[in-house]
GUDO-777073 format. One record per atom (N, C-alpha, C): residue number from 1; residue in three letters; chain; atom name; x, y, z. Coordinates in nm, 3 decimals, always signed. Example, Ala and Ser with C-alpha at 12.3 -4.5 7.8 and 13.67 -1.06 7.14 Angstrom:
% residues 2
  resi  resn  chain  name       px       py       pz
     1   Ala      A     N   +1.319   -0.569   +0.780
     1   Ala      A    CA   +1.230   -0.450   +0.780
     1   Ala      A     C   +1.320   -0.330   +0.780
     2   Ser      A     N   +1.285   -0.225   +0.708
     2   Ser      A    CA   +1.367   -0.106   +0.714
     2   Ser      A     C   +1.290   +0.003   +0.787
% end
This chain:
% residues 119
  resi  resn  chain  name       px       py       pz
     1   Unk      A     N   +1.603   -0.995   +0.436
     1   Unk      A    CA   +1.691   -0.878   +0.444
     1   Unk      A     C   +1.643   -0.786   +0.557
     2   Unk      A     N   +1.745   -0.724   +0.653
     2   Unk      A    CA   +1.701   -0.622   +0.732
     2   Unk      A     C   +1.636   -0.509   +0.681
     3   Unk      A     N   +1.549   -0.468   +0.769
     3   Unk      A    CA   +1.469   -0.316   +0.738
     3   Unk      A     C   +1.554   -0.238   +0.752
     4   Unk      A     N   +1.581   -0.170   +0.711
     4   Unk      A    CA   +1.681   +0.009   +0.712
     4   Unk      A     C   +1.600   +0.123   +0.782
     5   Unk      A     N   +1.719   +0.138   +0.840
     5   Unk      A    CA   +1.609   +0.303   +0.925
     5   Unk      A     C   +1.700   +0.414   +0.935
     6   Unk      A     N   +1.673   +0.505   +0.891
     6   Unk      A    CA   +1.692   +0.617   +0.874
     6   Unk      A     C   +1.761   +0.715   +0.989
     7   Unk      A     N   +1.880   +0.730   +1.077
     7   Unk      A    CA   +1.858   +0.834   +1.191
     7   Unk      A     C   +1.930   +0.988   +1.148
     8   Unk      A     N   +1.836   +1.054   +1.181
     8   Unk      A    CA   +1.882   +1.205   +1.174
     8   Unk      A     C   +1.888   +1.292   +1.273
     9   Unk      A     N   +2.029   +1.314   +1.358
     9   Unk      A    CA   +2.008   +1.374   +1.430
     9   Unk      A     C   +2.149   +1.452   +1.455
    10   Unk      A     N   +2.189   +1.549   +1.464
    10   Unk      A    CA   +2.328   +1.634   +1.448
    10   Unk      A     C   +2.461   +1.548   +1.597
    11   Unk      A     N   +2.415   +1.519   +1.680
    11   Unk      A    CA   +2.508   +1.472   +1.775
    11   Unk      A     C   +2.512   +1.318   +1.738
    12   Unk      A     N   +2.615   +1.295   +1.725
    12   Unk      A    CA   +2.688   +1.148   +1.705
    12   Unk      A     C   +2.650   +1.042   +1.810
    13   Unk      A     N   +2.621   +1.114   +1.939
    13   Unk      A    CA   +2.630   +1.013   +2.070
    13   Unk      A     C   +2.500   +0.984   +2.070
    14   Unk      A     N   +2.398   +1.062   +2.005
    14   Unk      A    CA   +2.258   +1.012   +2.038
    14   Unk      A     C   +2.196   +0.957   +1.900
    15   Unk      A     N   +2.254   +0.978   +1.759
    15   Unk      A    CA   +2.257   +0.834   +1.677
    15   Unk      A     C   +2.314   +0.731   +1.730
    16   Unk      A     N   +2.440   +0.715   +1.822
    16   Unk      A    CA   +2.477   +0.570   +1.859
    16   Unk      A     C   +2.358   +0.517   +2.003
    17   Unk      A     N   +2.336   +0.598   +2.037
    17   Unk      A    CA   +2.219   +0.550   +2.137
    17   Unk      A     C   +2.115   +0.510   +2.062
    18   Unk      A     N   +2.040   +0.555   +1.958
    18   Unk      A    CA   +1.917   +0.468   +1.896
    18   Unk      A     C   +1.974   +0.400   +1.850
    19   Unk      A     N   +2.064   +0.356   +1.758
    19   Unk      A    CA   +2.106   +0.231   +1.721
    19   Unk      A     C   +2.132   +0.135   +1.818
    20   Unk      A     N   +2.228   +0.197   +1.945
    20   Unk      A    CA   +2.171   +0.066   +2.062
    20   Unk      A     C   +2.064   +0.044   +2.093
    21   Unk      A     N   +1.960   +0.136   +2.102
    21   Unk      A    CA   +1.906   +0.116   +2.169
    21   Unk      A     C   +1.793   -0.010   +2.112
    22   Unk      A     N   +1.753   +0.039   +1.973
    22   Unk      A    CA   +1.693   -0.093   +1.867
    22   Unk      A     C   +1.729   -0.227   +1.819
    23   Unk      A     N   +1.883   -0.203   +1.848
    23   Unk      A    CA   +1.973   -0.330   +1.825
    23   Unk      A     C   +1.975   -0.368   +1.735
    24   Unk      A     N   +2.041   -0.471   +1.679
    24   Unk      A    CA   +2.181   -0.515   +1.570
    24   Unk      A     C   +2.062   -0.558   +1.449
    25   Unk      A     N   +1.917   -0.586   +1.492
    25   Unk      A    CA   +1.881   -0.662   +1.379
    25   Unk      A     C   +1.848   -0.594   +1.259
    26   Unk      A     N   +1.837   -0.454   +1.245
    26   Unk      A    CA   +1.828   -0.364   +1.144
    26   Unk      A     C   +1.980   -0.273   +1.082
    27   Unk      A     N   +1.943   -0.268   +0.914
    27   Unk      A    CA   +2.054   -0.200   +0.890
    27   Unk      A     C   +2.009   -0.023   +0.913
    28   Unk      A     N   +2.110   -0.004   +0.941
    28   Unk      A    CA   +2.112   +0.154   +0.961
    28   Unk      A     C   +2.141   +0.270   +0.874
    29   Unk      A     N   +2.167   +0.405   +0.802
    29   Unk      A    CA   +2.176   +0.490   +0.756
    29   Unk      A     C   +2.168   +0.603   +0.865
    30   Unk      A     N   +2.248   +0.652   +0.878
    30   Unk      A    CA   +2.298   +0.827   +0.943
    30   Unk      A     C   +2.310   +0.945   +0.889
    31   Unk      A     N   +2.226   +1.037   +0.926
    31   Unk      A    CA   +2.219   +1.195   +0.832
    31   Unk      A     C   +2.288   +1.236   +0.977
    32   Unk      A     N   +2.350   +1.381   +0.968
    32   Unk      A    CA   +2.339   +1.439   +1.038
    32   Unk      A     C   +2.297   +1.608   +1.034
    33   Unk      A     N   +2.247   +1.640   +0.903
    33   Unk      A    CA   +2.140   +1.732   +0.942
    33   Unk      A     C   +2.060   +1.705   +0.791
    34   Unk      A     N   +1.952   +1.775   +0.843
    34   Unk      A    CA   +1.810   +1.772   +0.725
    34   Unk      A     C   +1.844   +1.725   +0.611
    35   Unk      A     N   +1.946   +1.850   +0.531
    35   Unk      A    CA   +1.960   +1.806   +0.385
    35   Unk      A     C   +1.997   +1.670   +0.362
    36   Unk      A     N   +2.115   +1.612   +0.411
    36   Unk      A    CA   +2.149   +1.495   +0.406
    36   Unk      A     C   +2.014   +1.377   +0.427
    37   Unk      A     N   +1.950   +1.411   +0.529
    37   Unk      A    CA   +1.881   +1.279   +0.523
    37   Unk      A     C   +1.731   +1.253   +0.463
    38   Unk      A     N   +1.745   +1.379   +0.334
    38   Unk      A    CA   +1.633   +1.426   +0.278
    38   Unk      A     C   +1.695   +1.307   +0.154
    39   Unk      A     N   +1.836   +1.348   +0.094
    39   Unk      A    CA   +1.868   +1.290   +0.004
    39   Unk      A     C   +1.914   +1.160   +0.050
    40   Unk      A     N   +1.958   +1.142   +0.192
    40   Unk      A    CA   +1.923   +0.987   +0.170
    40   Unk      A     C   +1.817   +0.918   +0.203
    41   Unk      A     N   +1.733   +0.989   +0.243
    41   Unk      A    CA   +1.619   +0.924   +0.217
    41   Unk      A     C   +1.550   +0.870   +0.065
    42   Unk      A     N   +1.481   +0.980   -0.029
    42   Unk      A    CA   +1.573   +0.944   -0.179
    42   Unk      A     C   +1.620   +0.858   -0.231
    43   Unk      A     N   +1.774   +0.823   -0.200
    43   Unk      A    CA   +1.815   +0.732   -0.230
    43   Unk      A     C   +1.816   +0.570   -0.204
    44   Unk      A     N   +1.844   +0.612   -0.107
    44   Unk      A    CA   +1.766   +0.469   -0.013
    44   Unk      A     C   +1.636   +0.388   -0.013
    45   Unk      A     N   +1.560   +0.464   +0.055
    45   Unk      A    CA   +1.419   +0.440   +0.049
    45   Unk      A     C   +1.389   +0.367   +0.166
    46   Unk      A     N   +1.405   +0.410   +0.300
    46   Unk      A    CA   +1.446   +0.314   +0.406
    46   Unk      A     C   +1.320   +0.309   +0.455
    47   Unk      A     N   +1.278   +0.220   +0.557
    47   Unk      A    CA   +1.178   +0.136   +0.609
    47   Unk      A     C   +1.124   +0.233   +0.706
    48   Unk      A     N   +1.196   +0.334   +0.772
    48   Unk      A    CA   +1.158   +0.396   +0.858
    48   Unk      A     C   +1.249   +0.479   +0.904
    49   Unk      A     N   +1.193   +0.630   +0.930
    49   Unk      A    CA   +1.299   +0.704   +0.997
    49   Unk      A     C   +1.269   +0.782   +1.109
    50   Unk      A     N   +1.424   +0.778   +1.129
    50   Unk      A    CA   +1.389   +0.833   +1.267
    50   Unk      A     C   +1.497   +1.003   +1.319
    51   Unk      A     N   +1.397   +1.122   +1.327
    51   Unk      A    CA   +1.472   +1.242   +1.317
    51   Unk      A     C   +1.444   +1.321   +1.427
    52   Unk      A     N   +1.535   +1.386   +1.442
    52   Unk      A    CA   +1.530   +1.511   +1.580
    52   Unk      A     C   +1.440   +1.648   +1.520
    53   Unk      A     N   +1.419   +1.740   +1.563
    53   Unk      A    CA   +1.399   +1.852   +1.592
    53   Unk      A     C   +1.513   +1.970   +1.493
    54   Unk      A     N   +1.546   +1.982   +1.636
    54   Unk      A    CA   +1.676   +2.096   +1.596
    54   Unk      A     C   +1.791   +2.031   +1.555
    55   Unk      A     N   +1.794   +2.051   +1.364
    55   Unk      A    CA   +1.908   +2.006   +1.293
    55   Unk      A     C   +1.957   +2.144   +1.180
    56   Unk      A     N   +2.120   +2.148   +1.215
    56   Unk      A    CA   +2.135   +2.206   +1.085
    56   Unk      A     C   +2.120   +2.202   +0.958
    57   Unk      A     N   +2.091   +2.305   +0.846
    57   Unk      A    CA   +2.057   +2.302   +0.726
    57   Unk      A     C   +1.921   +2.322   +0.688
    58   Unk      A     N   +1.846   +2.186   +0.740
    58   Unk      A    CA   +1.722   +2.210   +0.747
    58   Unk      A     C   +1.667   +2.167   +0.858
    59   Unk      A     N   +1.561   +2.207   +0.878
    59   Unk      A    CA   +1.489   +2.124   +1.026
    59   Unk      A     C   +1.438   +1.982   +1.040
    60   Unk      A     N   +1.405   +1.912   +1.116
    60   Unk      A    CA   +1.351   +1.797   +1.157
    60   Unk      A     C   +1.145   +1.825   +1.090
    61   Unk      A     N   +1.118   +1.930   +1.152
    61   Unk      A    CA   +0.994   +1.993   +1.086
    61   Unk      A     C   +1.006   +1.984   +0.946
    62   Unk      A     N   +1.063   +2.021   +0.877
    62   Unk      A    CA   +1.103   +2.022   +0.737
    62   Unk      A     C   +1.178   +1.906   +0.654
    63   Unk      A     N   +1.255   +1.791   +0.730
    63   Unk      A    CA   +1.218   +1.712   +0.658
    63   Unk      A     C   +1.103   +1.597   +0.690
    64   Unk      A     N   +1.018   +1.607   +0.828
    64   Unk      A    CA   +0.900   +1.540   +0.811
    64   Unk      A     C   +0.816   +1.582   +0.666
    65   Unk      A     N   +0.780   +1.711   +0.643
    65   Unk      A    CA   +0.733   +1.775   +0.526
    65   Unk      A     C   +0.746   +1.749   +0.433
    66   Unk      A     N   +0.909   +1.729   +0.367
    66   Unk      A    CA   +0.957   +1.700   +0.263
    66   Unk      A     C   +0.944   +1.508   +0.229
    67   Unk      A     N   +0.953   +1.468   +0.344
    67   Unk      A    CA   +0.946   +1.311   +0.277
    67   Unk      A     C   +0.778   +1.298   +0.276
    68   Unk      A     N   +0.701   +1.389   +0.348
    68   Unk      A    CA   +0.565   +1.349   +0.286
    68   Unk      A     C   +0.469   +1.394   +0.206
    69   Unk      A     N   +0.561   +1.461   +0.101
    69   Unk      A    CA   +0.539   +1.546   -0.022
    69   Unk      A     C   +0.614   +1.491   -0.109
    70   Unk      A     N   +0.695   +1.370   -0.103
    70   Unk      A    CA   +0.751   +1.278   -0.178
    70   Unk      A     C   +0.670   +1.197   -0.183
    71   Unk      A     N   +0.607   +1.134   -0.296
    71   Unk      A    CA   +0.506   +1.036   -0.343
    71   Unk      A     C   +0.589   +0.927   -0.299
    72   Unk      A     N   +0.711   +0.866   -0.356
    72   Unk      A    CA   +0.807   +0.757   -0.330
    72   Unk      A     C   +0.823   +0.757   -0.162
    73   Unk      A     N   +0.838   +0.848   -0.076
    73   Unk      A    CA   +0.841   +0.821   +0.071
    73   Unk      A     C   +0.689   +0.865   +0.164
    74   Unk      A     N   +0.587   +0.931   +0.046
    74   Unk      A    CA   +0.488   +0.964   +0.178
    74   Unk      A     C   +0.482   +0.838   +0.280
    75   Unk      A     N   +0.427   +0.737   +0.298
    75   Unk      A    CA   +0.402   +0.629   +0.341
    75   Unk      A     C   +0.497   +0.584   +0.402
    76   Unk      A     N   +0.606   +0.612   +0.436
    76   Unk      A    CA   +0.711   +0.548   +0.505
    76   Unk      A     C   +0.742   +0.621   +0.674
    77   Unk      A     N   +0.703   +0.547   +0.753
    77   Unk      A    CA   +0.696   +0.643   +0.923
    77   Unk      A     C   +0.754   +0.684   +0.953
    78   Unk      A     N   +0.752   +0.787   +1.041
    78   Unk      A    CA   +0.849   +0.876   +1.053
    78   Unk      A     C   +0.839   +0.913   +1.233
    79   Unk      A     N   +0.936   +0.895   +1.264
    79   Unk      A    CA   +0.917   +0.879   +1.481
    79   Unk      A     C   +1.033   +1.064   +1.444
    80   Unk      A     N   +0.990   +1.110   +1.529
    80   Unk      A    CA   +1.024   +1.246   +1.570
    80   Unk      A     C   +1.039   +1.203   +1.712
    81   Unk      A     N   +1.243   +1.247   +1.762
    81   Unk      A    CA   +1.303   +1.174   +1.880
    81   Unk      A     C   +1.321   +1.352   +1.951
    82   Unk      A     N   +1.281   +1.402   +2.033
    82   Unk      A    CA   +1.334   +1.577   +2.011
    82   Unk      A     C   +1.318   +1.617   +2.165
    83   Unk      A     N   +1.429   +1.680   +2.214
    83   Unk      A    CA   +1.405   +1.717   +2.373
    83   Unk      A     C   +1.315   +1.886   +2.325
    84   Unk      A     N   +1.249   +1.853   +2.204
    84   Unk      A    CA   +1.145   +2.009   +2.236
    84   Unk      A     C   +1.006   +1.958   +2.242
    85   Unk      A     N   +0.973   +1.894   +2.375
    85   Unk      A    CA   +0.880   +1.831   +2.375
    85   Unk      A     C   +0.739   +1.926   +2.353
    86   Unk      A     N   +0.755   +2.065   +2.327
    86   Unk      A    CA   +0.649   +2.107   +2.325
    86   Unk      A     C   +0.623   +2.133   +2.113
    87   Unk      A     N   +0.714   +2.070   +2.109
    87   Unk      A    CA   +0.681   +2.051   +1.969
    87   Unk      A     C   +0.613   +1.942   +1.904
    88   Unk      A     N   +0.577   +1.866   +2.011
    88   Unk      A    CA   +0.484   +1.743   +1.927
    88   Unk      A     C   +0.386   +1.774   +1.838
    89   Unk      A     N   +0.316   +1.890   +1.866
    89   Unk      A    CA   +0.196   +1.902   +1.768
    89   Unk      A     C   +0.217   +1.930   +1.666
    90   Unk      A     N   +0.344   +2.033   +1.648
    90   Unk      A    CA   +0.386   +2.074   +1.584
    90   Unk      A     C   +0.427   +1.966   +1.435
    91   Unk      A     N   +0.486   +1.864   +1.522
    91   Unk      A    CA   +0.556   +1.729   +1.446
    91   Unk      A     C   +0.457   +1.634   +1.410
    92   Unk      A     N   +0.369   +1.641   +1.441
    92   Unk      A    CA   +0.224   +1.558   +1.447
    92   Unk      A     C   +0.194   +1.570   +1.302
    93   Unk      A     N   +0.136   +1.724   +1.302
    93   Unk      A    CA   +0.093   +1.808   +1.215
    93   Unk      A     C   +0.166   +1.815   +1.071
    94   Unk      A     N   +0.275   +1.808   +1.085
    94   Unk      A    CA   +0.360   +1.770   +0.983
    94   Unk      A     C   +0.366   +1.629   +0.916
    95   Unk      A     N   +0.314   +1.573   +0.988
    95   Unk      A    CA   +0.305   +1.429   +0.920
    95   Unk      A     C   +0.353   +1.339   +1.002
    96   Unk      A     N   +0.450   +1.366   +1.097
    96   Unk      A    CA   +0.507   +1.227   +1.208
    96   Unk      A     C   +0.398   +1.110   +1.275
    97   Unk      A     N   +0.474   +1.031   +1.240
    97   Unk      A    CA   +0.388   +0.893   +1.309
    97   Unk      A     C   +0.367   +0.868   +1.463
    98   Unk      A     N   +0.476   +0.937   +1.506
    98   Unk      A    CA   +0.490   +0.922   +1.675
    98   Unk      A     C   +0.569   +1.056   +1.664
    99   Unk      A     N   +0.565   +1.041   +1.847
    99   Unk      A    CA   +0.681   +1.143   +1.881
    99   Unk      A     C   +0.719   +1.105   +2.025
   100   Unk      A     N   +0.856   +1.123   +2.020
   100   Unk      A    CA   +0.884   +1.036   +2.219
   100   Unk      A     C   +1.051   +1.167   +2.222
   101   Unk      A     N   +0.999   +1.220   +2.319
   101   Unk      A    CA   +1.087   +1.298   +2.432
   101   Unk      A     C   +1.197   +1.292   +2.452
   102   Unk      A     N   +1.322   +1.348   +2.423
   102   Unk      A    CA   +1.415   +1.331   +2.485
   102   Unk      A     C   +1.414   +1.349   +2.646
   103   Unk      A     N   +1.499   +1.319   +2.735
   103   Unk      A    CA   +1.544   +1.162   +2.682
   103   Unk      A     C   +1.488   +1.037   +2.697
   104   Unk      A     N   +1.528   +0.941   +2.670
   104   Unk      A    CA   +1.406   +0.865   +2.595
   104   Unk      A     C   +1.458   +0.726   +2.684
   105   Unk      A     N   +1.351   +0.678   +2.708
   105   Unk      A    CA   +1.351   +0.494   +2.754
   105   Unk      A     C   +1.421   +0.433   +2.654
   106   Unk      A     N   +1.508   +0.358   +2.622
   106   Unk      A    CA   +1.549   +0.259   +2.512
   106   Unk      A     C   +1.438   +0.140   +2.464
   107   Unk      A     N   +1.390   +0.131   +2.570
   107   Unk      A    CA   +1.293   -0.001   +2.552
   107   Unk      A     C   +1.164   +0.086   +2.508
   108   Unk      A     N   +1.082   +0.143   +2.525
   108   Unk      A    CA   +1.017   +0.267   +2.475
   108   Unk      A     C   +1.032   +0.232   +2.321
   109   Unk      A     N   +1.114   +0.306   +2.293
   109   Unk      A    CA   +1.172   +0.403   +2.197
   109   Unk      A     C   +1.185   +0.213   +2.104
   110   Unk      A     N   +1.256   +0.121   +2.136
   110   Unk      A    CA   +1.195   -0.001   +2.098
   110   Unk      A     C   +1.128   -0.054   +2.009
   111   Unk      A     N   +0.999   -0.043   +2.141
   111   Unk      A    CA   +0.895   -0.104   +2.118
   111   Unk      A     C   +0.791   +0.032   +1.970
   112   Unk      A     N   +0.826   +0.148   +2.015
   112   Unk      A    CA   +0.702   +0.216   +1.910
   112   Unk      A     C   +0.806   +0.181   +1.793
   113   Unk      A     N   +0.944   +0.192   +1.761
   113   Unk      A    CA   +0.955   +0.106   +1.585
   113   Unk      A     C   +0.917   -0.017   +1.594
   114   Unk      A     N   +0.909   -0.091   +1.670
   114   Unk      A    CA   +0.897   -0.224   +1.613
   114   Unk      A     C   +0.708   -0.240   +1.561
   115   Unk      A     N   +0.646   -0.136   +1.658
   115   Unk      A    CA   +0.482   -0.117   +1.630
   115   Unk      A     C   +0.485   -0.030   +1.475
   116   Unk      A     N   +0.576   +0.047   +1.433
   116   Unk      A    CA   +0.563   +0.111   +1.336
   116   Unk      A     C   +0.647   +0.059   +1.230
   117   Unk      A     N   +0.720   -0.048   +1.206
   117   Unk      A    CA   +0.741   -0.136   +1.101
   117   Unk      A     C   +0.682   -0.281   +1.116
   118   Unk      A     N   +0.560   -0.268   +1.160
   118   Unk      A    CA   +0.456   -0.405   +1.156
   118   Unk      A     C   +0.404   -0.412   +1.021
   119   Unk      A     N   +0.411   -0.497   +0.948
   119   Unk      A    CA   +0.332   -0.496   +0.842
   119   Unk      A     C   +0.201   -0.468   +0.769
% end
């Protein structure tokens, strides 16, 4: 079965860009701001996610926080995708597994999920 990954990010055009950009072999799930992909995260329980920065409702900061104060998702990686590149530490600090810049290499951006759903 495909791994599921998580994208959270408020513009439509740059969830369809990570999904190209990782390609067809994973199933996908789409939040488009915090709350939503708090609860589907939750529900789901996906393999890996992947969230922006600046989202309505709640922040990208805040749901790194929240899924790793969830016993059921601490452990599950979390790539922070965000043109506020001076927020990495910020996102670090919160618990993120990576963090890569808008805008972003496709092949990049790639290769660190495929390093962060290695077994």
């Amino acid at each position: 079965m495909a791994q599921t990954i998580l994208i959270c990010d408020d513009e439509t055009p740059l969830r369809e860009l990570v999904r190209v950009s990782l390609g067809s072999g994973y199933r996908y799930l789409e939040a488009h701001d915090g709350a939503v992909a708090v609860a589907l995260a939750r529900e789901e329980q996906p393999d890996l996610v992947v969230v922006d920065l600046m989202l309505p409702v709640v922040s990208g900061l805040d749901v790194v926080e929240e899924l790793r104060a969830d016993p059921a998702l601490a452990s599950v990686p979390v790539l922070v995708v965000s043109a506020w590149s001076q927020s990495r530490e910020a996102a670090l600090v919160a618990g993120a597994d990576r963090f890569v810049s808008k805008p972003f290499d496709p092949a990049e951006l790639a290769a660190i999920v495929e390093e962060l759903l290695e077994p």
